[in-house]
C-alpha positions as protocol buffer text, in pm:
chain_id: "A"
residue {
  index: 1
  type: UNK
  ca { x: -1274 y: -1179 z: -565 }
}
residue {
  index: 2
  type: UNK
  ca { x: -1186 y: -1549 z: -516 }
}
residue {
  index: 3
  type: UNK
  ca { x: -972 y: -1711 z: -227 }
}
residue {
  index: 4
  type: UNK
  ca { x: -824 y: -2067 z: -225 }
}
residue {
  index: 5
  type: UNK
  ca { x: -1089 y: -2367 z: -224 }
}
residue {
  index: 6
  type: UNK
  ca { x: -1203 y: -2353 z: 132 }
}
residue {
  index: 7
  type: UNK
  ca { x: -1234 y: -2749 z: 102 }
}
residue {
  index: 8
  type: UNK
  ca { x: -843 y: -2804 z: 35 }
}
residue {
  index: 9
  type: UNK
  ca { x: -877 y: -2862 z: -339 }
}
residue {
  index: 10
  type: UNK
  ca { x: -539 y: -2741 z: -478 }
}
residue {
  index: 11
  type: UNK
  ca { x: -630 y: -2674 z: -807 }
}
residue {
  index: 12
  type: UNK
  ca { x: -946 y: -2451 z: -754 }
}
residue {
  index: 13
  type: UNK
  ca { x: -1071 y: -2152 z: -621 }
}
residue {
  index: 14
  type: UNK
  ca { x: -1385 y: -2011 z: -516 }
}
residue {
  index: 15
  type: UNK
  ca { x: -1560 y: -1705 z: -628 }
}
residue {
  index: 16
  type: UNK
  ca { x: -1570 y: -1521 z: -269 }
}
residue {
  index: 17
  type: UNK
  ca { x: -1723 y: -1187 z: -286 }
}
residue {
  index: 18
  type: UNK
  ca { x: -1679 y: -856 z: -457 }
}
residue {
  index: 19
  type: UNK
  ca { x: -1518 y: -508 z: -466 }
}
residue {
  index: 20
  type: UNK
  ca { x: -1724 y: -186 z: -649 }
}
residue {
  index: 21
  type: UNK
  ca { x: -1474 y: 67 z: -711 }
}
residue {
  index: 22
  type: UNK
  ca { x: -1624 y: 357 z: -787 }
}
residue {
  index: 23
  type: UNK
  ca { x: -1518 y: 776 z: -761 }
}
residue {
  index: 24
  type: UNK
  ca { x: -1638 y: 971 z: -463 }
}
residue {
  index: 25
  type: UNK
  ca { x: -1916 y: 1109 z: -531 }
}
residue {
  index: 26
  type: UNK
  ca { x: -2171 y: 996 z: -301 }
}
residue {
  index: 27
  type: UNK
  ca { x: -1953 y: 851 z: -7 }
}
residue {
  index: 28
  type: UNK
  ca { x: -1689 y: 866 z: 161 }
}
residue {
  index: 29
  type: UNK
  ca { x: -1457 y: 577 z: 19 }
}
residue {
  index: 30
  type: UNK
  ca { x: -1397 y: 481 z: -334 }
}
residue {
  index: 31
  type: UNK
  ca { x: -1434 y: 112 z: -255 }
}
residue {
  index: 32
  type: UNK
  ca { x: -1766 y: -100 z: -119 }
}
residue {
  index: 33
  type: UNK
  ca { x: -1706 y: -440 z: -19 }
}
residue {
  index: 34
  type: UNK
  ca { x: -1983 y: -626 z: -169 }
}
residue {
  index: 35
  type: UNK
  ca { x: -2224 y: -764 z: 128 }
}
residue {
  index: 36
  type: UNK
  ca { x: -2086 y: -1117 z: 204 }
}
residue {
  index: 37
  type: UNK
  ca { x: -1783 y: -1132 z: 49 }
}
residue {
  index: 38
  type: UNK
  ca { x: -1519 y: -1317 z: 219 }
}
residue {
  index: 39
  type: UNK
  ca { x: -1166 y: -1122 z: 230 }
}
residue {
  index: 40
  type: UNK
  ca { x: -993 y: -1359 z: 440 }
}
residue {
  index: 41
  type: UNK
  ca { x: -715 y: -1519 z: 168 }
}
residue {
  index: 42
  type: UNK
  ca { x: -938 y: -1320 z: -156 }
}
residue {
  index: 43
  type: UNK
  ca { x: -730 y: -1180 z: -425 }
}
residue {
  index: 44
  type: UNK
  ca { x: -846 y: -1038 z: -774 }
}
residue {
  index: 45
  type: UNK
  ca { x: -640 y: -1218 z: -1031 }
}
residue {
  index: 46
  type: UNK
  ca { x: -519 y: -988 z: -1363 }
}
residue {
  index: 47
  type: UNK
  ca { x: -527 y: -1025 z: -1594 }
}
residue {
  index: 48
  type: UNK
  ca { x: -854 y: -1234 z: -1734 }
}
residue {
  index: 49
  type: UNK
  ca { x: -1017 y: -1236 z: -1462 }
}
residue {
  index: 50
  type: UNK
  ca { x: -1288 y: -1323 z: -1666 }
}
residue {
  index: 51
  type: UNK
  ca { x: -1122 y: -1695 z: -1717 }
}
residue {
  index: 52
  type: UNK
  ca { x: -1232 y: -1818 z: -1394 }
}
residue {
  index: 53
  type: UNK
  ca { x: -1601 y: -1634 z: -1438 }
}
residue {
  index: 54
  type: UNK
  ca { x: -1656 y: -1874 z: -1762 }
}
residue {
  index: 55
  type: UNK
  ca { x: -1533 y: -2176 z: -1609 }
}
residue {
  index: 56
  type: UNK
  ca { x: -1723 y: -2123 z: -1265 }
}
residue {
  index: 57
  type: UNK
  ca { x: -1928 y: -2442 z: -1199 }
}
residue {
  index: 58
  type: UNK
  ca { x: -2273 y: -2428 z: -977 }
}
residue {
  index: 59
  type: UNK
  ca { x: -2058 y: -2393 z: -636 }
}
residue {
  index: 60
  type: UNK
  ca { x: -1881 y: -2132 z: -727 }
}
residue {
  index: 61
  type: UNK
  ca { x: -1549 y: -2336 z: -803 }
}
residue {
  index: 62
  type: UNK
  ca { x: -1323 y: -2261 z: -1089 }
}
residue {
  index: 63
  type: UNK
  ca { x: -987 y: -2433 z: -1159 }
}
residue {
  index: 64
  type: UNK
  ca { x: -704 y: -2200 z: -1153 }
}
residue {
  index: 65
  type: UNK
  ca { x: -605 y: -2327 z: -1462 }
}
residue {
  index: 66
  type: UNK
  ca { x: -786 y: -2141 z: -1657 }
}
residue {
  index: 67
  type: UNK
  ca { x: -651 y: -1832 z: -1507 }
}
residue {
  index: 68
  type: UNK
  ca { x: -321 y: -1964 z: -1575 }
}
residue {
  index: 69
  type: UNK
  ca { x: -386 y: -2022 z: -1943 }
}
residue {
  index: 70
  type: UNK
  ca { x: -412 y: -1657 z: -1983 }
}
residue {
  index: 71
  type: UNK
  ca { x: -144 y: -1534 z: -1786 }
}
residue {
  index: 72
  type: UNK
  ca { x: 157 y: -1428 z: -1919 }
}
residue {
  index: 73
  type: UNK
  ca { x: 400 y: -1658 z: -1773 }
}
residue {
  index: 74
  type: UNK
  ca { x: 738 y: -1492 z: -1902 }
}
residue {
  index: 75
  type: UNK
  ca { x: 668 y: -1206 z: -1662 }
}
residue {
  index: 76
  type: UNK
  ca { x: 661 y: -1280 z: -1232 }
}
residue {
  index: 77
  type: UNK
  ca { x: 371 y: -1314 z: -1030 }
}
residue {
  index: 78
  type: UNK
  ca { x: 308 y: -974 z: -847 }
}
residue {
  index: 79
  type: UNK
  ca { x: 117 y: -977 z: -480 }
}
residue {
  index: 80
  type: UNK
  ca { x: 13 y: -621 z: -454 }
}
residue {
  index: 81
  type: UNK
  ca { x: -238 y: -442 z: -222 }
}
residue {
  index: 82
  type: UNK
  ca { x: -519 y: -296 z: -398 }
}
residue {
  index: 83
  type: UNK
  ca { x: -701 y: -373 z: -732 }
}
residue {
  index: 84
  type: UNK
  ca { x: -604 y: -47 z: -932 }
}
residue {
  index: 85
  type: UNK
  ca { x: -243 y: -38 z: -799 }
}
residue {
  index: 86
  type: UNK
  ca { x: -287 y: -450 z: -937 }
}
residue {
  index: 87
  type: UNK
  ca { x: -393 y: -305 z: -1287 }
}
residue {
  index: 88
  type: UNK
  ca { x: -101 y: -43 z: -1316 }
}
residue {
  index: 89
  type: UNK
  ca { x: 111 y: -318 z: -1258 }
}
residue {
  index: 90
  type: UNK
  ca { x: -48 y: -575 z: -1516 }
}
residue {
  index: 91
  type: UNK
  ca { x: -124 y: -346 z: -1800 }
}
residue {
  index: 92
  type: UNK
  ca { x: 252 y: -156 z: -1790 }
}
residue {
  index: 93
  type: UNK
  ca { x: 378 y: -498 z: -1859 }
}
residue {
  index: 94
  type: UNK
  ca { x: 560 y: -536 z: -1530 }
}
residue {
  index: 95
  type: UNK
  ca { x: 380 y: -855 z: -1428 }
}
residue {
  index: 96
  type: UNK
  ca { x: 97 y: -1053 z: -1352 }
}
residue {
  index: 97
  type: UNK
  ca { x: -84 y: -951 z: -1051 }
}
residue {
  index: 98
  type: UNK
  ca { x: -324 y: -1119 z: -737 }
}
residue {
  index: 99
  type: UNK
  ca { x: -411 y: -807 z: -578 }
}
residue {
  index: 100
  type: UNK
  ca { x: -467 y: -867 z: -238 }
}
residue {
  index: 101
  type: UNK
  ca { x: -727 y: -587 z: -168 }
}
residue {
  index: 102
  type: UNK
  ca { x: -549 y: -450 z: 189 }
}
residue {
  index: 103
  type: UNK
  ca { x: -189 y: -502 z: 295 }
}
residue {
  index: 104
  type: UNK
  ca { x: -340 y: -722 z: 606 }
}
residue {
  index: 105
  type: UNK
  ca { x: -424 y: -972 z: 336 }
}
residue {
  index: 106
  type: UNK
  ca { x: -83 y: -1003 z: 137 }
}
residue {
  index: 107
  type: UNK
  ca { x: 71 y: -1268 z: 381 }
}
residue {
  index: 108
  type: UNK
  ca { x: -215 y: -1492 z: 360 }
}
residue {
  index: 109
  type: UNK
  ca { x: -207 y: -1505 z: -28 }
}
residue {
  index: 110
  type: UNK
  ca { x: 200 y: -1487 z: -20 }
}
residue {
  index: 111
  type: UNK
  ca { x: 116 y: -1823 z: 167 }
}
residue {
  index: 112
  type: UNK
  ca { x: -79 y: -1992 z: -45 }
}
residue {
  index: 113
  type: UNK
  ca { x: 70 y: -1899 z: -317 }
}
residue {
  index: 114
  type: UNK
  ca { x: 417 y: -2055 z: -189 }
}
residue {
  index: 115
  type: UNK
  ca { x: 258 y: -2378 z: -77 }
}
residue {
  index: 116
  type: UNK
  ca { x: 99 y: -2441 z: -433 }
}
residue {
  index: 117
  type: UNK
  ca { x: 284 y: -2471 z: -718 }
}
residue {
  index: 118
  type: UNK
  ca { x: 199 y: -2156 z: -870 }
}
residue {
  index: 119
  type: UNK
  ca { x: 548 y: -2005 z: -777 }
}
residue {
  index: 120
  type: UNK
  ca { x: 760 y: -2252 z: -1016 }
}
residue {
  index: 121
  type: UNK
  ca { x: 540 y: -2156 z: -1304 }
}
residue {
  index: 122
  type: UNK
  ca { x: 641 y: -1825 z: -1306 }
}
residue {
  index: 123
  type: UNK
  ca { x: 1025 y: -1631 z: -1341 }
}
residue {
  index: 124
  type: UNK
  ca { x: 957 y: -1503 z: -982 }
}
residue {
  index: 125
  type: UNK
  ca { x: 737 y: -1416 z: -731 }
}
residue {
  index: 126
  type: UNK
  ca { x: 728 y: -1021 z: -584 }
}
residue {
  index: 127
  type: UNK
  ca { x: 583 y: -845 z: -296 }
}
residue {
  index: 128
  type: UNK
  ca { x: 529 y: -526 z: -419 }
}
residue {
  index: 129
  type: UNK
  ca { x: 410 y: -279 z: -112 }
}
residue {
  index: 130
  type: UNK
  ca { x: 297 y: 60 z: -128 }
}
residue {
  index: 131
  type: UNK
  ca { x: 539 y: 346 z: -5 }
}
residue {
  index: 132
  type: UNK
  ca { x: 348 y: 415 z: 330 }
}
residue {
  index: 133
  type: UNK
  ca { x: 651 y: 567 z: 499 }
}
residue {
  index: 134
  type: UNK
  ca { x: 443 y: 847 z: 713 }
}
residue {
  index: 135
  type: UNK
  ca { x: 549 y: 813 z: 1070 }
}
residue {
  index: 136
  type: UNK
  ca { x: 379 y: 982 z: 1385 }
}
residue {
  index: 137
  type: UNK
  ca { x: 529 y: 1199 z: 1668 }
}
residue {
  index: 138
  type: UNK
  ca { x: 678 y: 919 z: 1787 }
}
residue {
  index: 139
  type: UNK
  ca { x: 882 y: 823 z: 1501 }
}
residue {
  index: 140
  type: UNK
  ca { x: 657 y: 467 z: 1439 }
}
residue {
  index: 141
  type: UNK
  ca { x: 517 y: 350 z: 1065 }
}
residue {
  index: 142
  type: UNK
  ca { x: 157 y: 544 z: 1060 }
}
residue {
  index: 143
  type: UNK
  ca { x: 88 y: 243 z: 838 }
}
residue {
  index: 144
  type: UNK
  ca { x: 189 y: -199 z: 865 }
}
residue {
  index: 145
  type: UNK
  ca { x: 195 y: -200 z: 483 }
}
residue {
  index: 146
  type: UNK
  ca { x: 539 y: -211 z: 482 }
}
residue {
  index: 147
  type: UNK
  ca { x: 636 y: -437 z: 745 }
}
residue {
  index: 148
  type: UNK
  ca { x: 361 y: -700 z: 685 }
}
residue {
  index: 149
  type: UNK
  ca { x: 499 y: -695 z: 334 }
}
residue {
  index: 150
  type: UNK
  ca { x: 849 y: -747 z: 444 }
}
residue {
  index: 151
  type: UNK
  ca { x: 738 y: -989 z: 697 }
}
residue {
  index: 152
  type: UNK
  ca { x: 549 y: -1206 z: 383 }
}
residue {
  index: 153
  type: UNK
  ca { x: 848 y: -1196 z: 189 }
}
residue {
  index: 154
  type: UNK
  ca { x: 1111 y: -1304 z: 481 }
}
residue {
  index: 155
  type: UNK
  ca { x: 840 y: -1644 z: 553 }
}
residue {
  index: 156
  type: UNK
  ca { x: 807 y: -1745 z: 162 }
}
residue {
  index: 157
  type: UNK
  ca { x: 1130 y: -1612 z: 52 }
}
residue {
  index: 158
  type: UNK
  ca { x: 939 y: -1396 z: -256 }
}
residue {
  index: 159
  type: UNK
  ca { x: 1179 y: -1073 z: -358 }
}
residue {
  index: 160
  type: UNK
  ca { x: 1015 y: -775 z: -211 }
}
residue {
  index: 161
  type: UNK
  ca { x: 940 y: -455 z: -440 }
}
residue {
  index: 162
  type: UNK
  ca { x: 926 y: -92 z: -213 }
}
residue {
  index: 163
  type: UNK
  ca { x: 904 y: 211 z: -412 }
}
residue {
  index: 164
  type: UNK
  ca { x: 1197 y: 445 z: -502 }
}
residue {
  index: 165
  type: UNK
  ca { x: 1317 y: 650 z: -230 }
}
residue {
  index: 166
  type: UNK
  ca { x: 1247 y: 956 z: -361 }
}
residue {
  index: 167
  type: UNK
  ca { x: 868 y: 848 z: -405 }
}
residue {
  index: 168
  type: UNK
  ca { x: 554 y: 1061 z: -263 }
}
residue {
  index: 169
  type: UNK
  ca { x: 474 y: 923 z: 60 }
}
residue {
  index: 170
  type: UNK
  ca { x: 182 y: 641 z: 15 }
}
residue {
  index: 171
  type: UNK
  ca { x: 310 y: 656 z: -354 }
}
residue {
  index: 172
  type: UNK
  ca { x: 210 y: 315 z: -553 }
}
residue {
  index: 173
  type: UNK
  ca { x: 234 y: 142 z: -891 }
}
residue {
  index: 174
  type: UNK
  ca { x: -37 y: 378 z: -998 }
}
residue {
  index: 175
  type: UNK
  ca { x: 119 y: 710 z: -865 }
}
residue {
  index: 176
  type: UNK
  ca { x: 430 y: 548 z: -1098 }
}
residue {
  index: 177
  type: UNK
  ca { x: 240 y: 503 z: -1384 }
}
residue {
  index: 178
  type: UNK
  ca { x: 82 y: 830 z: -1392 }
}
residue {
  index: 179
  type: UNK
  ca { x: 426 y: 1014 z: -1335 }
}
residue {
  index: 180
  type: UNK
  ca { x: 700 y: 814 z: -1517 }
}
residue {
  index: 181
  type: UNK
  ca { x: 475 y: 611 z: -1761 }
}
residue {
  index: 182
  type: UNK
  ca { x: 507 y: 236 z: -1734 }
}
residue {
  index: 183
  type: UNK
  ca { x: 859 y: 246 z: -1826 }
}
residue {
  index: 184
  type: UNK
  ca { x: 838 y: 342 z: -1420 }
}
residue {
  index: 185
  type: UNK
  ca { x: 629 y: 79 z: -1325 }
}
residue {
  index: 186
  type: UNK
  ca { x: 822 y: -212 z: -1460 }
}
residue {
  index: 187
  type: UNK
  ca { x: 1152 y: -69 z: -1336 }
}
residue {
  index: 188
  type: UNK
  ca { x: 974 y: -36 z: -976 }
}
residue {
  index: 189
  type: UNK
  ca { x: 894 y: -458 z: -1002 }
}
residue {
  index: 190
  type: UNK
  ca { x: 1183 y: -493 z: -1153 }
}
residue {
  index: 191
  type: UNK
  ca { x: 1390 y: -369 z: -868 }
}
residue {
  index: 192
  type: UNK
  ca { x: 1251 y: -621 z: -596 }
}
residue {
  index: 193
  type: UNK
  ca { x: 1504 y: -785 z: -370 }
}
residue {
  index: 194
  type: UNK
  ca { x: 1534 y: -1002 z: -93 }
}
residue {
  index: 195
  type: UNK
  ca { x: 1380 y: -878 z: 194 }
}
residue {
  index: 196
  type: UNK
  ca { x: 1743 y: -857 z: 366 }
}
residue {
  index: 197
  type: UNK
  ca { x: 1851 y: -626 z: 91 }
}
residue {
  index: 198
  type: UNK
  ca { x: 1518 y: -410 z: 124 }
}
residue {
  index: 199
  type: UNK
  ca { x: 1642 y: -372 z: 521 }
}
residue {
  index: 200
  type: UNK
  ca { x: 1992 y: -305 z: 415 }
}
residue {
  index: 201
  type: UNK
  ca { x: 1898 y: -13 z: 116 }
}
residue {
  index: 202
  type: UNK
  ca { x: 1597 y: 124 z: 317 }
}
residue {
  index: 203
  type: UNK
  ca { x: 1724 y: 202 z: 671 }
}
residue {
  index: 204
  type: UNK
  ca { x: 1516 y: 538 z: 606 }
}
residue {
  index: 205
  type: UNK
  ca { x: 1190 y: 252 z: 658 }
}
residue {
  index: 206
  type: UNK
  ca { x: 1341 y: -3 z: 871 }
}
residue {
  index: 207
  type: UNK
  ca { x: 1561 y: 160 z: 1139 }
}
residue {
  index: 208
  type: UNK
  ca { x: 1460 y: 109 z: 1492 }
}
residue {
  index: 209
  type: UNK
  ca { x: 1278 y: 356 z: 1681 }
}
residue {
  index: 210
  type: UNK
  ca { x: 1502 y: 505 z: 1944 }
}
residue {
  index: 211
  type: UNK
  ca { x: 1352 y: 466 z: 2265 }
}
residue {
  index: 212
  type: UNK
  ca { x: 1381 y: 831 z: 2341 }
}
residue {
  index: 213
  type: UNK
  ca { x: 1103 y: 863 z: 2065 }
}
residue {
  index: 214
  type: UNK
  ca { x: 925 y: 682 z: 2214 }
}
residue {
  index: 215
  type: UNK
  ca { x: 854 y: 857 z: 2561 }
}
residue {
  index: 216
  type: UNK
  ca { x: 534 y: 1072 z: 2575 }
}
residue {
  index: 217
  type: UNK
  ca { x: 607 y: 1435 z: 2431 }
}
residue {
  index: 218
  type: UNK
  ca { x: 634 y: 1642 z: 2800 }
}
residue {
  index: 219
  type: UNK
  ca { x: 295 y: 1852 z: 2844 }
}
residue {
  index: 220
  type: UNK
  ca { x: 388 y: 2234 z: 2817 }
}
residue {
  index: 221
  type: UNK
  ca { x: 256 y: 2477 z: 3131 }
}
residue {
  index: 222
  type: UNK
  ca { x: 73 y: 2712 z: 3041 }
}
């Protein structure tokens, strides 16, 4: 994981911690933060991640250069959630990816990314969200992912990627891959809007709670 140079450089980044993913076999999650990483602002860049592990220099600086140099910069800049949803998206061809590792994190890295200059070196820049549309009894979003991703992509102005309607619920680039091939996940980046049109197509996400949904469900005598 790396995050922006915590000293302002503009050019570097700092290796910042660590993510073990790993199947569930012995605990309950299939991701272990590494003890001491920093998550605040970390991304995993793919692909060659490896780039910025060779040119790491004693404090744990690299130049984002070298990331860049292997990047394929015909193809947008993806900010996605987690690290295997970033890796569906990189190796179907659909884009480069900074995986974000939890949708509370995309706005920070939408930010920095919009106040370097990593946006002009790319054809675009997309938000790409999971398709957490589970609501509760009350009719609310179980899940943020979806508004904090529309929220990144209203303050930079990045197109914003939501997965087709008729998608699983929770259903990712990943969940894509595996069902429609990468064909699927390159359409699903390719169909990223502005974050007006995303309101406009989705109401099914993005239409207001009516505030008899939101009173308290009336307890039944018994």
């Amino acid at each position: 994981m790396f995050r922006p140079d915590p000293m302002g450089g503009p050019d570097t980044v700092e290796l910042c911690g660590a993510q073990h993913l790993m199947p569930k076999v012995a605990f309950n999650t299939d991701k272990i933060m590494a003890k001491g990483s920093h998550t605040v602002g970390a991304f995993v860049p793919l692909p060659g991640l490896d780039s910025l592990m060779k040119t790491m220099v004693g404090d744990a600086l690299a130049p984002i250069q070298a990331w860049l140099a292997v990047a394929d910069k015909s193809k947008p800049l993806v900010i996605c959630e987690g690290v295997a949803t970033g890796l569906a998206i990189q190796q179907s061809g659909a884009g480069n990816t900074l995986c974000a590792l939890s949708s509370n994190n995309v706005m920070a890295v939408a930010r920095w990314v919009n106040k370097s200059d990593l946006a002009d070196l790319f054809p675009g820049v997309v938000v790409a969200t999971d398709h957490d549309i589970s609501r509760d009894a009350a009719g609310r979003l179980k899940s943020n992912a979806i508004p904090r991703a529309l929220e990144a992509a209203k303050l930079t102005g990045f197109a914003l990627a939501v997965p087709p309607v008729n998608s699983q619920v929770g259903a990712d680039a990943r969940d894509l891959l595996g069902q429609g091939g990468p064909q699927a996940v390159r359409d699903f980046i390719a169909s990223a809007v502005s974050a007006a049109d995303v309101e406009k197509a989705r109401v099914d996400i993005f239409l207001p709670v009516k505030e008899s949904q939101l009173a308290a469900e009336p307890e039944v005598e018994r």
